[in-house]
Each structure stands twice: as C-alpha cells, then as structure tokens.
C-alpha positions in Angstrom: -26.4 32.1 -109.9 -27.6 29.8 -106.9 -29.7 32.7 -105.8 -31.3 32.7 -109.5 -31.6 29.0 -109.8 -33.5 28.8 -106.5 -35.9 31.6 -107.2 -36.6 29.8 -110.8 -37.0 26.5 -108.9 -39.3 28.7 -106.6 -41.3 29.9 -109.2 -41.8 26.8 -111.4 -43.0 25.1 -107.9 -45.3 27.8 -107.4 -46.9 26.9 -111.0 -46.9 23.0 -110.2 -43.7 21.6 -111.7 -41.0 19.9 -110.0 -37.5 21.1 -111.6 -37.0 17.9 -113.6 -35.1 19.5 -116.8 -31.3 20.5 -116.4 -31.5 24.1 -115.6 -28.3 25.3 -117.6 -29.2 27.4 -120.2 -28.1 31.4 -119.8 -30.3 34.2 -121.0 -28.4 34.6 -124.1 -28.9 30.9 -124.9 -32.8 31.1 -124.5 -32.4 34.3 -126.9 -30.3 32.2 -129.5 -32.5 29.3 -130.2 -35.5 31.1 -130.8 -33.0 33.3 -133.2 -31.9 30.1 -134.9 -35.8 29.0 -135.3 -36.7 32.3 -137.1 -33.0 31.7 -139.2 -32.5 34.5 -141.4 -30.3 32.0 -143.3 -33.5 29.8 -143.9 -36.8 31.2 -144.2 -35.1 34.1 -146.5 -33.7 31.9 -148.8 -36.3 28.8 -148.7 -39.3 30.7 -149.0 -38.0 33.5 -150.9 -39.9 32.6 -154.1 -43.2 32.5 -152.7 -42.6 36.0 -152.4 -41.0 36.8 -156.0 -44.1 35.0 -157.7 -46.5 36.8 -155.6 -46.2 40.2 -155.8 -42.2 40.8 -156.2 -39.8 43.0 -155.2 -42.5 44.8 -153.8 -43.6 42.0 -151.7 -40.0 41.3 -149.8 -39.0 45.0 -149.5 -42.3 46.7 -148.0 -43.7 43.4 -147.3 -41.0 42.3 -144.8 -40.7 45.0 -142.8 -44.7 45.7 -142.4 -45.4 42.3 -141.3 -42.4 42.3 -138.9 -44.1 45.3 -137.6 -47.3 43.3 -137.1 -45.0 40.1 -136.1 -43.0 41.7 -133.4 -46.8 42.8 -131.4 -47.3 39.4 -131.7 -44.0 38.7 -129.9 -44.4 41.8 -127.1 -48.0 40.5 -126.1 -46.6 36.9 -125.9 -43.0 38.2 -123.7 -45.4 39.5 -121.3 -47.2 35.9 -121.1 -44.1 34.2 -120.2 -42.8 36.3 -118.1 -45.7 35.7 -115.8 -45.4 31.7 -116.9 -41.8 30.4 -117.5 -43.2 26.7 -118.2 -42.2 24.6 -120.7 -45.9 24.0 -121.7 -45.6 27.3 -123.0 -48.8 28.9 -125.0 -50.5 25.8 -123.8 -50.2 26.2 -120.0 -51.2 29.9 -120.6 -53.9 29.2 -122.1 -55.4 26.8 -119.6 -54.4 29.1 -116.9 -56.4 32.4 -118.4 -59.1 30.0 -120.0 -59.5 26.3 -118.8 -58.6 23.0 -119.8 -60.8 23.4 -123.4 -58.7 26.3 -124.4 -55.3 24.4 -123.1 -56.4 21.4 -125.7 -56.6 23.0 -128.6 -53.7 25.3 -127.8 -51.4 22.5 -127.1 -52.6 20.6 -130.0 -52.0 23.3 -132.8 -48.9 24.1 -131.0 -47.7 20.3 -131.5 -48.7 20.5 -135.2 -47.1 23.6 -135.6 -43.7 22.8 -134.0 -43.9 19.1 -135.7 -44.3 20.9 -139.2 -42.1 23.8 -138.9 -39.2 21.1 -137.9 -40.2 18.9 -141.5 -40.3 22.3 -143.5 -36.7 24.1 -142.0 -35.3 20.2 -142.2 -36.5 20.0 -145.8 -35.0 23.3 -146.9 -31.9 22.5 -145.2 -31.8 19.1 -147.7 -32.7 21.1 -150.6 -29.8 23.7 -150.3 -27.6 20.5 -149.5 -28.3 18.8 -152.4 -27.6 22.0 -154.6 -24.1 22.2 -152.9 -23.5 18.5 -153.5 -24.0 19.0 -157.3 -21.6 22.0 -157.5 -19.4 19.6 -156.5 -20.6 16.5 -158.6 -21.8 16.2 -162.1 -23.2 12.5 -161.4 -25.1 14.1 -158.5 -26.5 16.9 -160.0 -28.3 15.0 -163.0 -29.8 13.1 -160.4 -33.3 12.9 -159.1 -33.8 15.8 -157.0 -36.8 14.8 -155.3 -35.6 11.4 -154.1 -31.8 13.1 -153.1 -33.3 15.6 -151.0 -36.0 13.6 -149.4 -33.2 11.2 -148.7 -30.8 14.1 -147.2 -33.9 15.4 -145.4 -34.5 11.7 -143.4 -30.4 11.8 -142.7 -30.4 15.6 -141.3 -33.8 14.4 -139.1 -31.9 12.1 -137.5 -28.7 13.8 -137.3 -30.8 16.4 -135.6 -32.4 14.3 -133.2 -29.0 12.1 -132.2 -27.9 15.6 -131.6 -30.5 16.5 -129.1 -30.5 13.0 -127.5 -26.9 12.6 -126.8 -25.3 16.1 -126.3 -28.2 18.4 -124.2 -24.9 20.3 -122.8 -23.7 20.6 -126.4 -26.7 21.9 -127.5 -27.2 25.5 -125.6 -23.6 25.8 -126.7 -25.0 25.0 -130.3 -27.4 27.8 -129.8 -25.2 30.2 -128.9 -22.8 29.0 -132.0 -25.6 28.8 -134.1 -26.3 32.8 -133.1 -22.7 34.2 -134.2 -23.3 32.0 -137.7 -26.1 34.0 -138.6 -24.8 37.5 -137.7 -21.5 36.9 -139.5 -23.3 34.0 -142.7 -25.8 36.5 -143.4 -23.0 39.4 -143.2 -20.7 37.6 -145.4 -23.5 36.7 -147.9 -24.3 40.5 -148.0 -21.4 41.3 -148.8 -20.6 38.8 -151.5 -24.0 40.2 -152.9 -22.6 44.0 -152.6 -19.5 43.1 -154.4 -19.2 39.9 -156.3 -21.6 40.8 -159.2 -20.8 43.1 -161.8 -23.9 45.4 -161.4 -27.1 45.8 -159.7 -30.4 47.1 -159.8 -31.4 50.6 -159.0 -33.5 51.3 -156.2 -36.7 51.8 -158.5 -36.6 47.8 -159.1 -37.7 47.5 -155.2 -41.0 48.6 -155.6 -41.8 46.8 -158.8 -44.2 44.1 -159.0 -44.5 40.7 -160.5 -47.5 38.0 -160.5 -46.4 34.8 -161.6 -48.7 33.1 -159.6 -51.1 32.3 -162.6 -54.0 33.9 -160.9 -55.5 37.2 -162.4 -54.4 38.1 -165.4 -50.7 39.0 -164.0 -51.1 42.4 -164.2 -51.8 44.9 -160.8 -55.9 43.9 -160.6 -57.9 43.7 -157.8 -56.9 40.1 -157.9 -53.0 40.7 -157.1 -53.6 42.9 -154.6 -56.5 41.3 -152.5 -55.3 37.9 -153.6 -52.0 37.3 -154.9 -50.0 39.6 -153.0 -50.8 38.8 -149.1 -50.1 34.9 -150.3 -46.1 37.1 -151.1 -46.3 37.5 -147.2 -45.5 34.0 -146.6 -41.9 34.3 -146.5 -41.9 36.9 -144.2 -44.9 34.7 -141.6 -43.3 32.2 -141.9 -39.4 33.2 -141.3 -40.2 35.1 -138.4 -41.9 32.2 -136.6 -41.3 29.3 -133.7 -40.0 32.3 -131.1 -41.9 30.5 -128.7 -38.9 28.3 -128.3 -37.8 30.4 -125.7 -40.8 29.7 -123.9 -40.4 26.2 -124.4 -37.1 26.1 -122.7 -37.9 28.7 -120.2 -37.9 25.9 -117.6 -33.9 25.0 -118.6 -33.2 28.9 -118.3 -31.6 30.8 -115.3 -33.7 33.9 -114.9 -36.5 32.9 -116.9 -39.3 35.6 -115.9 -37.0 38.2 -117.3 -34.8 36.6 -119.6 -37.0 34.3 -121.8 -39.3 37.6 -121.9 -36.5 39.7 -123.3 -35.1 36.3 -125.6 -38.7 36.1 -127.1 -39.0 40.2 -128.4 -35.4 40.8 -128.9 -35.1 37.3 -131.3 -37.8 38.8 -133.4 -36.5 42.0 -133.6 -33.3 41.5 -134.7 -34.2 39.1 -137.0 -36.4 41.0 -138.9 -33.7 43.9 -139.2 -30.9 41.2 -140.4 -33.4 39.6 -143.0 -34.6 42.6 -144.4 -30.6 43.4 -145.3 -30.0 40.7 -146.1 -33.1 40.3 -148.7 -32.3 43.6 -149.8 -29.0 42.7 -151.1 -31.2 39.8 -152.9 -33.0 42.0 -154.9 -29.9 44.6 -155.6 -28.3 41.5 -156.7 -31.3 39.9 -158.9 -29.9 41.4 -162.3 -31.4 38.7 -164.4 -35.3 38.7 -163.5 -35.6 36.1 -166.8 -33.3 33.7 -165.3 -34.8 33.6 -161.7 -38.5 33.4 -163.4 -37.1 30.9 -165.7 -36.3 28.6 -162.0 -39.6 29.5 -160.4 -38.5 32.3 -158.8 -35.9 30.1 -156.5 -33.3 32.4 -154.8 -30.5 30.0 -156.1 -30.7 31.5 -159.1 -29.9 35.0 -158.4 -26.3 33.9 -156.8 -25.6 31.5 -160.1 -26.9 34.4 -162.6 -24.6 37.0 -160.9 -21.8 35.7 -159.4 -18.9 33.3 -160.1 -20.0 29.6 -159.6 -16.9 29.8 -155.7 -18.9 32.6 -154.4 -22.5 31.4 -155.5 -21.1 28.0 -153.7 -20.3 29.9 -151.0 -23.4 31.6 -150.2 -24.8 27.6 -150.9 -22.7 26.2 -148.3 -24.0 29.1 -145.4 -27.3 28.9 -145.7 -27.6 25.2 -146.0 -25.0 25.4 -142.3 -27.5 28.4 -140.7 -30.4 26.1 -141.7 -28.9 22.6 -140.5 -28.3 25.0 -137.0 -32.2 26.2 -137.5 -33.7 22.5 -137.6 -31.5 21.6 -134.7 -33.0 24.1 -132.4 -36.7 23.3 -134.1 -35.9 19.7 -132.4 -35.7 21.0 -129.3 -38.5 23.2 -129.1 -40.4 20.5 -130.4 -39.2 17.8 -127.8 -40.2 20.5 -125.3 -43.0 20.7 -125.9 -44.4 17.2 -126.7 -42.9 16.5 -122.9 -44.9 19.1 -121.3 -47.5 18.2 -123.4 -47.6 14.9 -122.3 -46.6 15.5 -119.3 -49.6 16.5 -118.5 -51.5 13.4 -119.8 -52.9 15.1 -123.1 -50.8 12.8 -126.0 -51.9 9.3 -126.3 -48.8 7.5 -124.8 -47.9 10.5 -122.7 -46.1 7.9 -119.9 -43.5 7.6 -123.1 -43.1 10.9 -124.3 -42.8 12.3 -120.9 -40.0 10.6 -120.1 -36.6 12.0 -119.4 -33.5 10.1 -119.6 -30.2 10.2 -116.7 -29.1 12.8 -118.8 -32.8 14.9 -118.1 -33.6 14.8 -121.7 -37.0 13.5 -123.1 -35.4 10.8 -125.2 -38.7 9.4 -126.5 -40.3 12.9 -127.2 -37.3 14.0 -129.5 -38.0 10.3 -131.2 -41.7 10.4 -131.7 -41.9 13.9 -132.8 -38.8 13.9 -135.8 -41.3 10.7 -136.3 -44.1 12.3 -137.7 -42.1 14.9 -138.8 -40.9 12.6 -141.6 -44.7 11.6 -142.3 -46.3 14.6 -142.9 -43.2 15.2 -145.1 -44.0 12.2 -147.3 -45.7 14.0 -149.9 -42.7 16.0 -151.1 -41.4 13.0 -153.1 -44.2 14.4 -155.7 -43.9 17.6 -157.5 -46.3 19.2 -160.0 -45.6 18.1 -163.5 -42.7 20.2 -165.4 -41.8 21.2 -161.9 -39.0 20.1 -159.1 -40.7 22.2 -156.5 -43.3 20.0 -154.3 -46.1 21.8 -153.6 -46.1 20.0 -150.5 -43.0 22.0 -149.0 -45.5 24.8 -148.9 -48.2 23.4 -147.6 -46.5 21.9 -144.5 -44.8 25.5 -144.3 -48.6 26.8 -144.1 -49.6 23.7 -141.7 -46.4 25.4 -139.2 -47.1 28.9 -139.7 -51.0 28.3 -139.2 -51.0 26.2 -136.7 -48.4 28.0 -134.4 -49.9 31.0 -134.8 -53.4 30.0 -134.4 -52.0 28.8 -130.8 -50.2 31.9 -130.2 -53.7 33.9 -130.4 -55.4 32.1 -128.0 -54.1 32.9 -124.7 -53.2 36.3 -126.6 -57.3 36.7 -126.8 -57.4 34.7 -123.3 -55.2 37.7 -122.2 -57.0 40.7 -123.5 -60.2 39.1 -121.8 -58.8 38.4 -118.3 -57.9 42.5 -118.4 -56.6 43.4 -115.0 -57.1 40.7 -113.5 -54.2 39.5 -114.9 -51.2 38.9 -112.5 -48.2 39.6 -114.9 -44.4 38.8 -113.9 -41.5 41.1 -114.1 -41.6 42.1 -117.9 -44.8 43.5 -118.4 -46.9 46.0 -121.1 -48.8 48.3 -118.4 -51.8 49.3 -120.0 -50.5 49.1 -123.9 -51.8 45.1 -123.5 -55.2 46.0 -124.8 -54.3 48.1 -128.0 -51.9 45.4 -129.1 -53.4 42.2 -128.3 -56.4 43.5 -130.5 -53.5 43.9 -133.4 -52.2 40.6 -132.6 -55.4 38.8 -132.8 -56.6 40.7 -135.9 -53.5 39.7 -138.1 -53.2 36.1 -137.0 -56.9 35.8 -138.0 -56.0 37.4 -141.1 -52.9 35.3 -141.7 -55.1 31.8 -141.0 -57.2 32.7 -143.7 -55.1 33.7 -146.5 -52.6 30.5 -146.3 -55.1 27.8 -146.1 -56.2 29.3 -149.9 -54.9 27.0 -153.5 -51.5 29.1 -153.9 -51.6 28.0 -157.8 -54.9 27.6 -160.0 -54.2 23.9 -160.6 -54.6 23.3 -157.1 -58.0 24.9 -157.2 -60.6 22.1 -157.6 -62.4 22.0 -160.9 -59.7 24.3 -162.7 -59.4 22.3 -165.7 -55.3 22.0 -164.9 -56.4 20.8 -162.0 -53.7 17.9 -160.3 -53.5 16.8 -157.1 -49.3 17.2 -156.5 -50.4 21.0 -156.7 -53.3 20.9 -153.7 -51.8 23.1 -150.9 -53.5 20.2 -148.4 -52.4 22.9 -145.6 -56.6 23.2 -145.5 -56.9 19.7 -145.2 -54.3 18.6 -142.8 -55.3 21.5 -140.5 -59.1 21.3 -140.8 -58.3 17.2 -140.2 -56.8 18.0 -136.7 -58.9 20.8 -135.8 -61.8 18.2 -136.1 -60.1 15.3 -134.7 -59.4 17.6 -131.8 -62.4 18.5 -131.5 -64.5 15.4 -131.8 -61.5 14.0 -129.2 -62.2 16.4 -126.6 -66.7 16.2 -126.6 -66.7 12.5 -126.6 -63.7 11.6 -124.8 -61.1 14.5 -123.5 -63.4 16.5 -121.9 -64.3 14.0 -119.1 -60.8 13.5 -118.0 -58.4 16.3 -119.3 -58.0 18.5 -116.5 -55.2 20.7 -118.5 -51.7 21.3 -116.2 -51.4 18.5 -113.5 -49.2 18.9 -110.7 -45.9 17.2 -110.0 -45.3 18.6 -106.8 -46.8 17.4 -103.5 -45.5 20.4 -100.9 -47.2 23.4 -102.5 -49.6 23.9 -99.7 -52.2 26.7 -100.2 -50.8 27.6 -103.8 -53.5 27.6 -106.3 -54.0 24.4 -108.8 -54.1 25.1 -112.3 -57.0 23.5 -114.1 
C-alpha cells in the first residue's frame, strides 16, 4: 500500500500537484461513488416519466439499453483519459493538457455547471420521493402544498449533504461503499416486490408499445414522435447514466488511481445500465393500469400505488428516496472536487476561498459555495405549470446537468482524437480502437446537446397560444447564459491571465509545465 501511495504521490507530482487531499480511498470506493452518482434508484424512478410521455414503453426498454450502448463509449474513451491523468481537475485538466488553457475554460466551466445542477436535480428528486413517504404516513402532510414541502425537504437534504461531506471525509468513502450494496440489494428488492406483489402483469408485447403524451404531433407514430418526441424519451436514460466522472474527480484521494479510477469509471457505467434496465423492466411488467399512471403524468409512483398494497408501494417509497439521499451525497463530493481544483488553479472568482482545505484536508468552503448555488438555480421549482405539481424547472436543471457535463466530457474526448498518437496514455489504454469510438462519442453528445435544449411541452414553445412561462425548459437559457458569460469572460479578461493548471510543486525539475 506504501509502495502504491508513493507511486500515486509520484505521479500527481509529475502532473504538478502536491498531495494535499487525504489519499484514502480504495479502488472499490472510487468505483462506488460514481455508481451512487448514476443511482439506479434515482434517475430510474425520477425521470422515469419523461420517458413514459415521450415515446413509452418503447422508449425505456429499447431506449435504455441503446443509449447505454452509446453511454458506455463515452465512458471507455474517457477511462483511458484518466488513466493517463488521475487529477482531480478531471475533464478540465485534460482538456488544457491536449488543448490549452481556452479549451481548459470552457471545460471546467460546463463541468462546474454540470456538477452544480446534477447535485440540485438528484437532491430535488430525493425531496420529492420524501415527501411522498411522509404523506403515507400523514394525512395532514399529504393535503399539503407539495411544491413548498419538497422545496423545503430539498434545502434540509442540501445541507444534510454538505454537513456530511464537511465533517465526516473518512465516513464518506465508507458511505460510498454502503451506498454501493444499497443499490444492488434496493433495486433487487424492488424487483422483486414488482415480480410478486401485484396480481398480474403485462405481456411482453406491452414493451414495445408506444405512447405520446407529450402534446406535440398529433400523438400518434408521425414523423413528429419519432424525429421529435421520442429522442426527448431518452432523457431518463442520459441523464441516469451520468456524473461517472466522479471518479476522476476523486482520483487524487485514490490508491492506484491510473488503473483503478480507469476501471471505476467503465465498470460504474456498465453495471448500472444492466441493473436499471431490470429494474425498469419490472416497471413496465408491473404498469397494469396505463390510465392511472397517464392520469399522474406519467410519474412512476403511480405504478407501485395502482398495483401493489399501499406497505409494499411504501416500501419501494422508502428505497428509492434512501439510494437517492446516498446519490446526492456522492454528487456533493464530486462537486466539491472539482470546484477546488477548479479554483485551485485560479479560474473561479474567489478561488483563494474555494481552494481551501480544512485540518481535516477537506475543501470546506468549496462544498459550501457550491450546495450554494445549487439551491439557486433550484429556485424555480417552487412554480409548477397550472393544473400541474410537476415544475417544469426539475427538468430543465436535469437538462442544464446532463448538457453541460456532457458537453465537457466531449472536449478533451475531441482534444483526444486530434492529438492521435501523440498521445501518451497511462496503464489502461484503447490501442488503436480510440479513433472509431471517440468519433461515436463526439457524434452522440452533439446529438444529445441539441435535442434537450428543445421546449419539452408546446406551452413552453414561445408564441403557442398556451404559452406560460412555469412551462419554459430555460435549460437553453441558463446554458446559452454561461456559455456567453464564459465566453465574453475569457476575450476581455481570462485570456490575459488564465494560464489553465498551475503548479503547486517547486522540485519537479525538468518535468514539463502544463499550460
């Protein structure tokens, strides 16, 4: 183990970094957070009605696996990049590395954004199931205003979640690995429940149906479902199996890191999609009663109450809304991570503060200022469409994290496929298949960025006559906001003294200086 921790101290030195973070996490661990980020027990349940409304059955079981496929590229093209880079800057220090401090920027920057927003949107889901499980339990509770209960319960988990990362950094890989064992056996249980609790299911026939309640086309199988309506269905599965760059982010707190944060990053998306396709499956086998699920929006909640007894539909309540509290926990510390790296190397105004690190070695002030904003962007959420309880605004910030992590992810991915073999890569390595799938990776995410920026109901399309502004998906706006912000930061300002990766080591003689 001392042999391990000097060769990773080695190595980070060798890419500018004193070790400053607590090096204690095992292999496993760095595997288990970015499996509790992707949270089967989350995304599958909080997302699951983009899917139903936008293309059905059809959408979750074909969808799912097709876009892991696409997914897990993604993941293979970005094991190699760590492997060659176990930083906690991540995607960002890549991408000044292959690039130059420009690309490093605006990778960083839509990195931050996407971690920020993928933290309000699992921490806001995890409220939502809460407050359903409250009002099983409590009549007075569940006549209550459900917007203002779960925005409250989503401020208390945020800072739950961030005491927990402040106080208890030990605590927290044994969280992760916790967390890990909750899914495999939560999801488990809930299958089971699913395969036995109701009375009867649907045949396999009803897995390939499809269903457009979006509003747009005519809801029938048009042009307009399948160009349109269904690709916006492959939300849930983008954005589930997303934030696996958490074990990049924590690479630098990881024994082993060239090989083991590699292996974390594939093998967290692979599993993960085989576990949530089951476990979506059993969904759909267990979705009996299409009129009452339509008649709730399509909200996954009402496929447990419609076909099981209101214990086990409690039951399945209570382990999701546990799997997702463990899911934001670990999106706090990626998050934290990153913002100290981030500033660490002078690129977040107030950087001196957010690159701080407590006696305990844990960026205090990071974990602070980013659960912070977190809250903010969450803000709209207390608003829902009229004759709705669902805030459009939980989608969009899901779009604002799945669009701006993944439009990070591509570019070093691109930055890769154009520094061909000049590339030095570390220990876990894909020989000469880099080029075929870095072309599929960069094609999708392009694809991806386009299709969830689009209105994902005709009353959030401007000058539809329905039109109303709680129905806007502002992920366009928020994202096209910071992309110009960035931008305009960076010509008349950044560019003159943002060098990308600094140095925080003195004795590194002839190695070569980033940036």
């Amino acid at each position: 183990m001392a042999q391990a921790l000097d060769d990773d101290a080695k190595r980070l030195a060798e890419l500018g970094y004193k070790q400053e973070l607590a090096r204690t996490w095992s292999g496993f661990s760095n595997f288990a957070i970015s499996f509790s980020i992707i949270s089967i027990l989350a995304g599958c349940f909080t997302t699951f009605s983009q899917a139903w409304n936008n293309g059905g059955p059809l959408a979750i079981s074909i969808g799912w696996p097709l876009i892991s496929a696409f997914i897990l590229i993604i993941g293979f093209c970005m094991a190699e990049l760590v492997s060659a880079y176990p930083t906690a800057g991540g995607i960002y220090w890549w991408a000044a590395k292959l690039g130059g401090p420009v690309h490093g920027w605006f990778t960083g920057w839509l990195n931050l954004i996407g971690l920020i927003a993928v933290t309000a949107s699992v921490d806001y889901g995890c409220a939502t199931f809460l407050n359903i499980t409250i009002g099983r339990f409590s009549d007075s509770w569940a006549n209550g205003n459900a917007l203002h209960q779960t925005f409250l319960l989503f401020a208390i988990v945020l800072v739950l979640h961030a005491l927990i990362n402040i106080f208890s950094h030990r605590l927290i890989s044994v969280l992760q690995n916790v967390s890990v064992w909750w899914h495999v056996f939560g999801a488990a249980a809930v299958v089971l429940i699913l395969i036995f609790g109701p009375s009867k299911h649907q045949d396999v026939g009803f897995l390939f149906e499809t269903f457009n309640n979006s509003g747009f086309g005519n809801g029938d199988g048009g042009p307009t479902f399948w160009l349109y309506v269904l690709p916006l269905g492959f939300l849930l599965t983008q954005y589930t199996i997303t934030g696996f760059d958490a074990c990049a982010h924590v690479s630098e707190e990881t024994h082993g890191a060239a090989r083991t944060a590699a292996k974390g990053l594939w093998q967290s998306i692979f599993y993960s999609a085989i576990g949530g396709w089951i476990l979506l499956l059993s969904f759909l086998f267990a979705a009996t009663n299409v009129d009452a699920v339509n008649a709730e929006g399509g909200f996954v909640g009402a496929i447990f109450t419609s076909s099981l007894s209101s214990t086990l539909a409690t039951v399945i309540f209570g382990i999701s809304t546990i799997g997702q509290f463990f899911c934001g926990m670990s999106c706090v510390t990626s998050m934290s991570r990153m913002t100290y790296a981030f500033s660490r190397d002078g690129a977040v105004p107030g950087w001196r503060l957010w690159s701080k690190v407590d006696r305990n070695r844990t960026p205090v002030n990071a974990i602070i200022g980013g659960c912070g904003v977190a809250l903010l962007i969450t803000l709209p959420a207390l608003y829902a469409p009229e004759g709705t309880t669902t805030p459009v605004a939980f989608l969009a910030v899901v779009s604002i994290a799945v669009i701006g992590l993944y439009l990070a992810f591509l570019i070093p991915i691109w930055l890769r496929l154009r520094a061909g073999d000049s590339f030095q890569p570390g220990p876990w390595t894909l020989g000469p298949k880099y080029k075929a799938l870095s072309w599929i990776a960069v094609i999708e995410i392009a694809i991806i960025s386009i299709y969830f920026v689009l209105p994902i109901a005709p009353s959030g399309v401007p000058g539809n006559k329905d039109f109303t502004w709680t129905s806007v998906n502002y992920a366009p706006i928020a994202v096209g906001a910071v992309l110009i912000g960035i931008a305009l930061w960076w010509h008349l300002s950044a560019k003159h003294w943002f060098a990308g990766p600094r140095r925080t080591v003195d004795d590194a003689g002839d190695r070569e200086t980033v940036g």
